[in-house]
py3Dmol code that shows the C-alpha trace and the ligand (Angstrom):
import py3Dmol

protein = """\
ATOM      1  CA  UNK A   1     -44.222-255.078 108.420  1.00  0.00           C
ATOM      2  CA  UNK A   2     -40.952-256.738 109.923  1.00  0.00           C
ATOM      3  CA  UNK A   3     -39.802-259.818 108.543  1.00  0.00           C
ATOM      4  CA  UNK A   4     -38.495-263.278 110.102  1.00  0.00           C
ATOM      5  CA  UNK A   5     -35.959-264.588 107.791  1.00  0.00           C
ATOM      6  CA  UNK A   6     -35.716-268.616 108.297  1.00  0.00           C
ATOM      7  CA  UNK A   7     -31.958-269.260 107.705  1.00  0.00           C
ATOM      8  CA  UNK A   8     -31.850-272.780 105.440  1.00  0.00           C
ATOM      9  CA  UNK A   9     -28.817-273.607 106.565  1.00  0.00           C
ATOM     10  CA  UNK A  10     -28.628-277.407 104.578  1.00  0.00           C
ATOM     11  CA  UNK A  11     -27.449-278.551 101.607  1.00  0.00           C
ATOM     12  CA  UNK A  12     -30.260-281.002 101.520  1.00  0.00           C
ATOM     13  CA  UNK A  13     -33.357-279.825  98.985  1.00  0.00           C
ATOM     14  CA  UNK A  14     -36.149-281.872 100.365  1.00  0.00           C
ATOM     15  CA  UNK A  15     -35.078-280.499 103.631  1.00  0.00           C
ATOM     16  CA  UNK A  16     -35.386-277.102 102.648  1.00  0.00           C
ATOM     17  CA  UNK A  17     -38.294-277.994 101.183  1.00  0.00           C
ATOM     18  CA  UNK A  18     -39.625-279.078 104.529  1.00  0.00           C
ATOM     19  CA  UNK A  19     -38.431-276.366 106.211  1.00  0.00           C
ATOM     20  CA  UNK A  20     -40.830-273.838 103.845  1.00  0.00           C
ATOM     21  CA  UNK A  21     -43.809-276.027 104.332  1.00  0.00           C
ATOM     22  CA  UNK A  22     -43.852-276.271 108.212  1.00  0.00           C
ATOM     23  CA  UNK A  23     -43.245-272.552 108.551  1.00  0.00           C
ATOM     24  CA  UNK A  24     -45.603-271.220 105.796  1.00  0.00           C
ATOM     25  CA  UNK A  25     -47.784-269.708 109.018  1.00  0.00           C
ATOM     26  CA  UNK A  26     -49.098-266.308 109.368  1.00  0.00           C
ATOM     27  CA  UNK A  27     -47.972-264.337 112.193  1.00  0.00           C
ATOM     28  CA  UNK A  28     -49.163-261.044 113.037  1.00  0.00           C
ATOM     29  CA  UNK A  29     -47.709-258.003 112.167  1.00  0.00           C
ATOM     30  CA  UNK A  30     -44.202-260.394 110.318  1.00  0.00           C
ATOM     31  CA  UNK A  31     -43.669-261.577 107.077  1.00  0.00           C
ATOM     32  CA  UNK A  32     -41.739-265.210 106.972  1.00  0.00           C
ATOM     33  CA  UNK A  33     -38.748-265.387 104.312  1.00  0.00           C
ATOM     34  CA  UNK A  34     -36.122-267.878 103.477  1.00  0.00           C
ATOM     35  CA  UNK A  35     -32.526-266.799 103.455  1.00  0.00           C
ATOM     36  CA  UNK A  36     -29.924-269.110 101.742  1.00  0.00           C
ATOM     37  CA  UNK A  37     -26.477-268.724 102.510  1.00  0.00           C
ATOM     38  CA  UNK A  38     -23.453-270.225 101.093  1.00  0.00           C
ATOM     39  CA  UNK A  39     -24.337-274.120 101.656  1.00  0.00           C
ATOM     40  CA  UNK A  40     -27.434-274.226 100.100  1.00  0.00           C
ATOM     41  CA  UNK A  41     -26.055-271.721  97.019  1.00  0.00           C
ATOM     42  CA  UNK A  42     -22.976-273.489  96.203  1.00  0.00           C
ATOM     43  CA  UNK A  43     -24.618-277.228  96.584  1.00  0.00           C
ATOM     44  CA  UNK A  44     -25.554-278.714  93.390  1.00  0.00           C
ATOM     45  CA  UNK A  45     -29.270-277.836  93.095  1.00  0.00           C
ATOM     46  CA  UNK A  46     -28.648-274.687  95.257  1.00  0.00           C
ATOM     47  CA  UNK A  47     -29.439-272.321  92.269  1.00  0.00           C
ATOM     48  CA  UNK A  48     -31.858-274.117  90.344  1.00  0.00           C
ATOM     49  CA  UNK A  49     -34.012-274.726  93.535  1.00  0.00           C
ATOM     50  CA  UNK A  50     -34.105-270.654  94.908  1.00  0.00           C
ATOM     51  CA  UNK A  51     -34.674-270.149  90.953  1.00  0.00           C
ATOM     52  CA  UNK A  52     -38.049-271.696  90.901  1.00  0.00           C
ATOM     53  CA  UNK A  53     -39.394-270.469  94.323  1.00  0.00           C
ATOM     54  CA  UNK A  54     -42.370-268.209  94.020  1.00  0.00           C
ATOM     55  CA  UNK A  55     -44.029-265.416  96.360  1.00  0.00           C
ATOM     56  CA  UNK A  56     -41.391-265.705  98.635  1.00  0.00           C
ATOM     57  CA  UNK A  57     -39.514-263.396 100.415  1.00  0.00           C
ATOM     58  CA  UNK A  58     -36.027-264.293  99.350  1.00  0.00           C
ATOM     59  CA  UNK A  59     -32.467-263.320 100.999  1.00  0.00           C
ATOM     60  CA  UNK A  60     -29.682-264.361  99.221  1.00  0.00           C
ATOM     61  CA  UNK A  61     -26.774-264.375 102.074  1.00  0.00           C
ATOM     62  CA  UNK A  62     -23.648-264.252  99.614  1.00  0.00           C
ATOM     63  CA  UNK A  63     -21.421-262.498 101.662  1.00  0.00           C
ATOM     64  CA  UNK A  64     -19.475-260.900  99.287  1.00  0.00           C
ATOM     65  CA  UNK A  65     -16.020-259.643 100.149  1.00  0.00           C
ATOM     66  CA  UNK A  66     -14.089-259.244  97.032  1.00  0.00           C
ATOM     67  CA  UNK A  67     -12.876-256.620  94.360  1.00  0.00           C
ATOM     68  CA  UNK A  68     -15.527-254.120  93.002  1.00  0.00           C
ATOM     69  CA  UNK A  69     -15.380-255.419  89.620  1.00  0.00           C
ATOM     70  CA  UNK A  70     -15.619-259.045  90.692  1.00  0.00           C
ATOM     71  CA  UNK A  71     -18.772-258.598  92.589  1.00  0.00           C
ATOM     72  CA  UNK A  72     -20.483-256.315  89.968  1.00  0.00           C
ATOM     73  CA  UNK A  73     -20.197-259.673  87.665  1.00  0.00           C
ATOM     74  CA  UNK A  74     -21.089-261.752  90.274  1.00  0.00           C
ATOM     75  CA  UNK A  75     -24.315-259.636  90.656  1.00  0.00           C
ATOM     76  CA  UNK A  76     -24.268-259.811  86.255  1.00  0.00           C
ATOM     77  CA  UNK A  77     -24.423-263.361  86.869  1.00  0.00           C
ATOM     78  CA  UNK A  78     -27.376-263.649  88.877  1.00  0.00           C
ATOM     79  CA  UNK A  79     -29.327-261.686  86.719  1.00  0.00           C
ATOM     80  CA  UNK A  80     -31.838-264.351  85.640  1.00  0.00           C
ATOM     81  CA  UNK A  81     -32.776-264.607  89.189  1.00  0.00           C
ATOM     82  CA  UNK A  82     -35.822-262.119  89.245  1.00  0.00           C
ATOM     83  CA  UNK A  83     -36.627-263.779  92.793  1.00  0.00           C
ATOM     84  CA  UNK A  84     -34.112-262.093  95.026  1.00  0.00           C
ATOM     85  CA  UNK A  85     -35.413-259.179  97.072  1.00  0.00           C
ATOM     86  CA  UNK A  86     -32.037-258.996  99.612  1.00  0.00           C
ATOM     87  CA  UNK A  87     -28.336-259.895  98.895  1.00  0.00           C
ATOM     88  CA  UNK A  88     -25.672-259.310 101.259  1.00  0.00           C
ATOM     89  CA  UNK A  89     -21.683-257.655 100.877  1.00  0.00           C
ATOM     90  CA  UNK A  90     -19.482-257.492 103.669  1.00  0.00           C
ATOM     91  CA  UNK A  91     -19.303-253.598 104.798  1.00  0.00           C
ATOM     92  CA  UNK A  92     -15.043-254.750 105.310  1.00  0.00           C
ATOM     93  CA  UNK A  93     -14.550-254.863 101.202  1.00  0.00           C
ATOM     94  CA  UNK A  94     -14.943-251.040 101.589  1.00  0.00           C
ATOM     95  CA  UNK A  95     -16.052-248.171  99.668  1.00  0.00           C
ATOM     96  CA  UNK A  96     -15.825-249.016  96.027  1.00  0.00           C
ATOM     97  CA  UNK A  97     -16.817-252.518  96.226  1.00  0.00           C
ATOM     98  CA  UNK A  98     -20.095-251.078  97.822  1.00  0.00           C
ATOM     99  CA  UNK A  99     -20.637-248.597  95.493  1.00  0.00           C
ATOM    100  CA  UNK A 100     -20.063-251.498  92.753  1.00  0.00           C
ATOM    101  CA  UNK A 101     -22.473-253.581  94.431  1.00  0.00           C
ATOM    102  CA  UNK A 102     -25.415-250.986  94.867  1.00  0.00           C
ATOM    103  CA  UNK A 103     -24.541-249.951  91.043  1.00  0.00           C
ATOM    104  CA  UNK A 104     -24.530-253.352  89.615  1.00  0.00           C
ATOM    105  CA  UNK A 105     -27.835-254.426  91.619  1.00  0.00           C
ATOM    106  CA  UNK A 106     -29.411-250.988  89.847  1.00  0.00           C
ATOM    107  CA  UNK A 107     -28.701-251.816  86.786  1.00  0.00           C
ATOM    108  CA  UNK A 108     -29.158-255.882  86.918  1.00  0.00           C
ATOM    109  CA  UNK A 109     -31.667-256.388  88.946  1.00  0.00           C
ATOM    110  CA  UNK A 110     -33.339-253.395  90.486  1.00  0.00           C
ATOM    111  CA  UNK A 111     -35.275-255.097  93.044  1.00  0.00           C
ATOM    112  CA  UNK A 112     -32.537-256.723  95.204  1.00  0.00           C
ATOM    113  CA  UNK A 113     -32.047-254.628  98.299  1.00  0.00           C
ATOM    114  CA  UNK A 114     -28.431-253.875  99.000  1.00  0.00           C
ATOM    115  CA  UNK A 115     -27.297-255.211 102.513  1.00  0.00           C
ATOM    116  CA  UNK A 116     -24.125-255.196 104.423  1.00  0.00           C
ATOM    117  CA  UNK A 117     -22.537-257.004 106.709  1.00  0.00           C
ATOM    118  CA  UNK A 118     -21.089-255.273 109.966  1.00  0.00           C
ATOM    119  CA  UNK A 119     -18.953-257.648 112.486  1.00  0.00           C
ATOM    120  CA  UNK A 120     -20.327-260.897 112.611  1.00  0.00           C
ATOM    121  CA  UNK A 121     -22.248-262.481 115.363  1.00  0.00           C
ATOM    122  CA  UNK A 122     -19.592-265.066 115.249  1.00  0.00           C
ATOM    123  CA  UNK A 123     -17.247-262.348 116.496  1.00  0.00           C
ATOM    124  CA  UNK A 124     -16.163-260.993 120.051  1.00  0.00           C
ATOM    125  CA  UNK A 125     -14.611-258.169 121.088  1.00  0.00           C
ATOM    126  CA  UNK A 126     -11.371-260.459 121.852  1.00  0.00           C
ATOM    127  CA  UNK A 127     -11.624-262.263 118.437  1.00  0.00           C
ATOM    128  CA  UNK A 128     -11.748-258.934 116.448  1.00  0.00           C
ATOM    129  CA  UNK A 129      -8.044-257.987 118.324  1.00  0.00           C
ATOM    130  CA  UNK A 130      -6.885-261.123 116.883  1.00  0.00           C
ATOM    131  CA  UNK A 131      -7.507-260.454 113.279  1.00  0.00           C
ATOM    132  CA  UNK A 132      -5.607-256.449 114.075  1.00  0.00           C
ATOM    133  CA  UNK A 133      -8.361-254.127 114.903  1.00  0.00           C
ATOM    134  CA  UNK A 134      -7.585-251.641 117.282  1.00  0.00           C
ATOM    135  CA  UNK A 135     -11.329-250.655 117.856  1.00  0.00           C
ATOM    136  CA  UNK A 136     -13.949-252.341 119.499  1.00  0.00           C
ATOM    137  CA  UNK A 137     -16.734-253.750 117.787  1.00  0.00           C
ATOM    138  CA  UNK A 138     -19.119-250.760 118.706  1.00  0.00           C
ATOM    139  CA  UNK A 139     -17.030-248.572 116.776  1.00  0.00           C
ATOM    140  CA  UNK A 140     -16.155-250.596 113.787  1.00  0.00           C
ATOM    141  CA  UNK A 141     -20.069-251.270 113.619  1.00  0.00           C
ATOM    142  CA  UNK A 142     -20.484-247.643 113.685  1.00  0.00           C
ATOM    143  CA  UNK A 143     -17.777-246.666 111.074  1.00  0.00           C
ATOM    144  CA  UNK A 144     -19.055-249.718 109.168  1.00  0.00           C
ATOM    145  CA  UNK A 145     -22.724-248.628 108.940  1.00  0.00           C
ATOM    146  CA  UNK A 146     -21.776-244.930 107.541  1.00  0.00           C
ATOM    147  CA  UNK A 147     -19.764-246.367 105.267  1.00  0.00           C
ATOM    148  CA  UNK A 148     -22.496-248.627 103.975  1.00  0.00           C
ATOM    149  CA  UNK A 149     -25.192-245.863 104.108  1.00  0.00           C
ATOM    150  CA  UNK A 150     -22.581-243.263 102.543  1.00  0.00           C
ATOM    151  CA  UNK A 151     -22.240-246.078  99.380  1.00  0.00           C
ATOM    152  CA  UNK A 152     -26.140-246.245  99.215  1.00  0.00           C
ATOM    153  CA  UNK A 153     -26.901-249.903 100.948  1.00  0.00           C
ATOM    154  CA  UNK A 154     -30.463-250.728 101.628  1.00  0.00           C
ATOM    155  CA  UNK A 155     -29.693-252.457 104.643  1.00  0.00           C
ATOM    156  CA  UNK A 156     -27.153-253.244 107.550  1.00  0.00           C
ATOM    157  CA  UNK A 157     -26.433-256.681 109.453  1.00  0.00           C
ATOM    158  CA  UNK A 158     -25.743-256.359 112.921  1.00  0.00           C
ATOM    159  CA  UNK A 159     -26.150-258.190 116.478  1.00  0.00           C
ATOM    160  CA  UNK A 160     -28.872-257.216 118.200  1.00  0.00           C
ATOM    161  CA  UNK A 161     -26.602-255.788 120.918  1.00  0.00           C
ATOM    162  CA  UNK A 162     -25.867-253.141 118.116  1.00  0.00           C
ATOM    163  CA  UNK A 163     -29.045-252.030 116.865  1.00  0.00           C
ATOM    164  CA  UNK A 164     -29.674-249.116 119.929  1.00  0.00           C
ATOM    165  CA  UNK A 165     -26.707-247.368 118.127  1.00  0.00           C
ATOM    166  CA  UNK A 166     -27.024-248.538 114.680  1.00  0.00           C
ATOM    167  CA  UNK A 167     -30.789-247.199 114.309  1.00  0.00           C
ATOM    168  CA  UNK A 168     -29.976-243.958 114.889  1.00  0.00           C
ATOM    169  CA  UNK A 169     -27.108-243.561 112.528  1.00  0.00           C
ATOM    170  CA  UNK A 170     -29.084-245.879 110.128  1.00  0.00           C
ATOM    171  CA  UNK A 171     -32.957-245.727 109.072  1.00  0.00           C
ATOM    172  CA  UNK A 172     -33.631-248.067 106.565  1.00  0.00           C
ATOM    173  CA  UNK A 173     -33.429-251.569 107.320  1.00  0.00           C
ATOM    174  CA  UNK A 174     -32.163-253.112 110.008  1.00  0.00           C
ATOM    175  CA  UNK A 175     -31.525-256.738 110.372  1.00  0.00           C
ATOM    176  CA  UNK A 176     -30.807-259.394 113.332  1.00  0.00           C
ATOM    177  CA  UNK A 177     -28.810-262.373 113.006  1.00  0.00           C
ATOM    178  CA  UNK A 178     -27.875-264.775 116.337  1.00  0.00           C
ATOM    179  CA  UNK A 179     -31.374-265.242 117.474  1.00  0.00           C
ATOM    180  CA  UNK A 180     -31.855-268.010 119.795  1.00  0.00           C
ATOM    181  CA  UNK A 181     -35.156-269.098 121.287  1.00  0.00           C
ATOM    182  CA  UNK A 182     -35.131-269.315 125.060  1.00  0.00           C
ATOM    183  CA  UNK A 183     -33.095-272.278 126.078  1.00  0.00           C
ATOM    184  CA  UNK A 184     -31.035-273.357 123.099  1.00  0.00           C
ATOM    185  CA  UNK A 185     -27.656-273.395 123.082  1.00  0.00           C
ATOM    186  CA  UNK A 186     -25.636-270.798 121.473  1.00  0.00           C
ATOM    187  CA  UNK A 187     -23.614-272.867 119.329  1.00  0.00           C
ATOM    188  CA  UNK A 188     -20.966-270.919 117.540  1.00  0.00           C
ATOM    189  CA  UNK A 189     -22.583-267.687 117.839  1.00  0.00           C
ATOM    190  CA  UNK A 190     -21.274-265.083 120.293  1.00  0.00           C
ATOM    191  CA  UNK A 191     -23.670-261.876 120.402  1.00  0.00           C
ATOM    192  CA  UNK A 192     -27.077-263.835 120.415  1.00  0.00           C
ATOM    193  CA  UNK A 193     -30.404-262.480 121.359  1.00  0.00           C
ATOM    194  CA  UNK A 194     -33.844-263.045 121.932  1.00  0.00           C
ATOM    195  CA  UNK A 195     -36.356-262.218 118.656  1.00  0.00           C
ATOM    196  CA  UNK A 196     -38.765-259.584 121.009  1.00  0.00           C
ATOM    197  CA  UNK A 197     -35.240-257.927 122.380  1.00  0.00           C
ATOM    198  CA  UNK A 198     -33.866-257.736 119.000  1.00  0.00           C
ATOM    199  CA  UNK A 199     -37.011-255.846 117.851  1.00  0.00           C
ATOM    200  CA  UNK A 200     -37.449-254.050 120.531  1.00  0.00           C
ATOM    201  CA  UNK A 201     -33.874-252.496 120.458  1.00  0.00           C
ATOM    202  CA  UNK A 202     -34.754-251.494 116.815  1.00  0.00           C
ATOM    203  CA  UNK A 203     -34.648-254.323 114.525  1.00  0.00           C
ATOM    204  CA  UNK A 204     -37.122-254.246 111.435  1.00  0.00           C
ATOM    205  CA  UNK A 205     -36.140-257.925 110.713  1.00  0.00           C
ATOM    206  CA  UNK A 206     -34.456-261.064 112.317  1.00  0.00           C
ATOM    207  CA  UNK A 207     -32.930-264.236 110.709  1.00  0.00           C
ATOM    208  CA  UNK A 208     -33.273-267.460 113.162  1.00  0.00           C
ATOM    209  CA  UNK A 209     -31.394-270.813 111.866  1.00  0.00           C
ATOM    210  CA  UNK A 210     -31.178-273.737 114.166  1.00  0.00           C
ATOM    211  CA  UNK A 211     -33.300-272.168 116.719  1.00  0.00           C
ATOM    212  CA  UNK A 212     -36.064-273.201 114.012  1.00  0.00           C
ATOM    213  CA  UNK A 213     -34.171-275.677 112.194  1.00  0.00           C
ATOM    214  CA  UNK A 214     -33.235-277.907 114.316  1.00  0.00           C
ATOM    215  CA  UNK A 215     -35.444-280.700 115.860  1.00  0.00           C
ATOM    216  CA  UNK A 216     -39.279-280.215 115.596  1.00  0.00           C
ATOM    217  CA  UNK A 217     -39.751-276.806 112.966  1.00  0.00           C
ATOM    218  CA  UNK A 218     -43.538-276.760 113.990  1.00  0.00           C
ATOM    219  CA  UNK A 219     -42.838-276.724 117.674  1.00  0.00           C
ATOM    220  CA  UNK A 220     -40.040-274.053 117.009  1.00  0.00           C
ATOM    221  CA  UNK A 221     -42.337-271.861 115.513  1.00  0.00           C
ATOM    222  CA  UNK A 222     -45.118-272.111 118.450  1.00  0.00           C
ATOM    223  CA  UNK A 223     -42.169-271.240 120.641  1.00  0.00           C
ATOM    224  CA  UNK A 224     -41.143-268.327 118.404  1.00  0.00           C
ATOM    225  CA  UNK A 225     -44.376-267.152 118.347  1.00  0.00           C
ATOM    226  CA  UNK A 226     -45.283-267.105 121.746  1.00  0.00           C
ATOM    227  CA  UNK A 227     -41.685-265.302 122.391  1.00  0.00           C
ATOM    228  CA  UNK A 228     -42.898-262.537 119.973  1.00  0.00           C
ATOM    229  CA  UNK A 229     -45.835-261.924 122.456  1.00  0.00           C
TER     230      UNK A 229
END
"""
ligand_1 = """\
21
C5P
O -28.405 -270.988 113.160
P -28.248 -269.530 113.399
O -29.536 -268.846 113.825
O -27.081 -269.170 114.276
O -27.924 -268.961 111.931
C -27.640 -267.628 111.685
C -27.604 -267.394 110.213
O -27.342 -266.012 109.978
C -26.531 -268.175 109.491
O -27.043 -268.504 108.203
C -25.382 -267.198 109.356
O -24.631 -267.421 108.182
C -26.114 -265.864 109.264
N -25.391 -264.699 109.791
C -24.938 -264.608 111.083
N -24.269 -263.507 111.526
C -24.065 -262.480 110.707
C -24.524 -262.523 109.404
C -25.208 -263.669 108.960
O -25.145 -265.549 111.864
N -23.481 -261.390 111.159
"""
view = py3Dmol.view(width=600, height=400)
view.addModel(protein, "pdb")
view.setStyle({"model": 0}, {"cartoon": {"style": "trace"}})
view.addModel(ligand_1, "xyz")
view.setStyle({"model": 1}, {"stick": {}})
view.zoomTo()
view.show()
């Protein structure tokens, strides 16, 4: 079953709660799950609200990107939330902050699936020159995903331009940020695709934000779904 991950990209709960209503629809063959990044988390009900949500598919989109030992508490902290099935770590904190992660997750809170996250979808092949690679995002991507398969990650974050070479260095999952329904603007993203290209290049999961989000959700989703056709 591949899942659609509805980014809640707010810091507004009866917005969020909103968007989980209108897009409680079945869909053949996908599983719909909320992922809450880092507005929703750090607002003031953030917590307390993904705490009490129930039969949900839930993706916590931390990002971490810090020292080993300071994300293996972070994970200790979160240990009362038994409601997490994904949490993300940026593949660039490297090895041992990986391995912390994937160890810390075991022994916390052994459901949470381990994902990291290659070169953002925010990111071009100029803009990653800027910041002092050398390589091109291909092969960072590359080197990034057998790093995080090497440390025992459950998952990998990529752009959906990625996935063709990403699946076959990486089997498990595989999931697809920068989606954007036929005719909305791109926004701030730079590698965007379509949801039926992303899994059709090899994606076993998408997140889509404002391409759901924004304007009419229940409209969005008639448009997603007839784009999944
Ligand atoms: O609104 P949009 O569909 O662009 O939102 C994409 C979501 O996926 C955001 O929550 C963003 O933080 C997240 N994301 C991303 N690119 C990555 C990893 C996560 O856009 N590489």
């Amino acid at each position: 079953m591949r899942n659609i991950f509805i980014a809640c990209d707010t810091s507004s709960v009866p917005k969020i709660k909103s968007i989980i209503k209108k897009t409680q629809i079945k869909i053949k063959g996908y599983k719909i799950g909320y992922k809450f990044g880092l507005e929703f988390f750090y607002s003031i009900k953030g917590r307390q609200v993904i705490s009490k949500l129930k039969n949900k598919i839930i993706f916590l989109d931390l990002k971490l990107n810090d020292i080993g030992n300071t994300c293996a508490a972070a994970i200790k902290s979160l240990k009362d939330l038994k409601n997490i099935n994904y949490l993300t770590v940026h593949a660039n904190s490297g090895e041992a902050t990986l391995k912390s992660v994937v160890k810390a997750t075991r022994k916390y809170n052994k459901k949470i699936r381990v994902i990291a996250i290659t070169v953002l979808t925010s990111i071009s092949n100029a803009n990653i020159k800027k910041i002092g690679h050398t390589r091109s995002i291909k092969d960072l991507v590359k080197k990034q995903t057998l790093l995080a398969k090497a440390c025992g990650c459950h998952g990998i974050v990529c752009a959906g331009s990625d996935t063709k070479f990403v699946k076959k260095i990486f089997k498990k999952e595989i999931i697809v940020p920068g989606i954007r329904l036929k005719g909305d603007s791109v926004g701030d993203q730079k590698r965007v695709s379509g949801p039926k290209e992303a899994f059709s290049n090899g994606a076993t999961s998408i997140v889509v934000g404002r391409s759901i989000t924004k304007n009419n959700i229940r409209k969005n989703i008639k448009r997603l779904i007839k784009e999944l056709k």
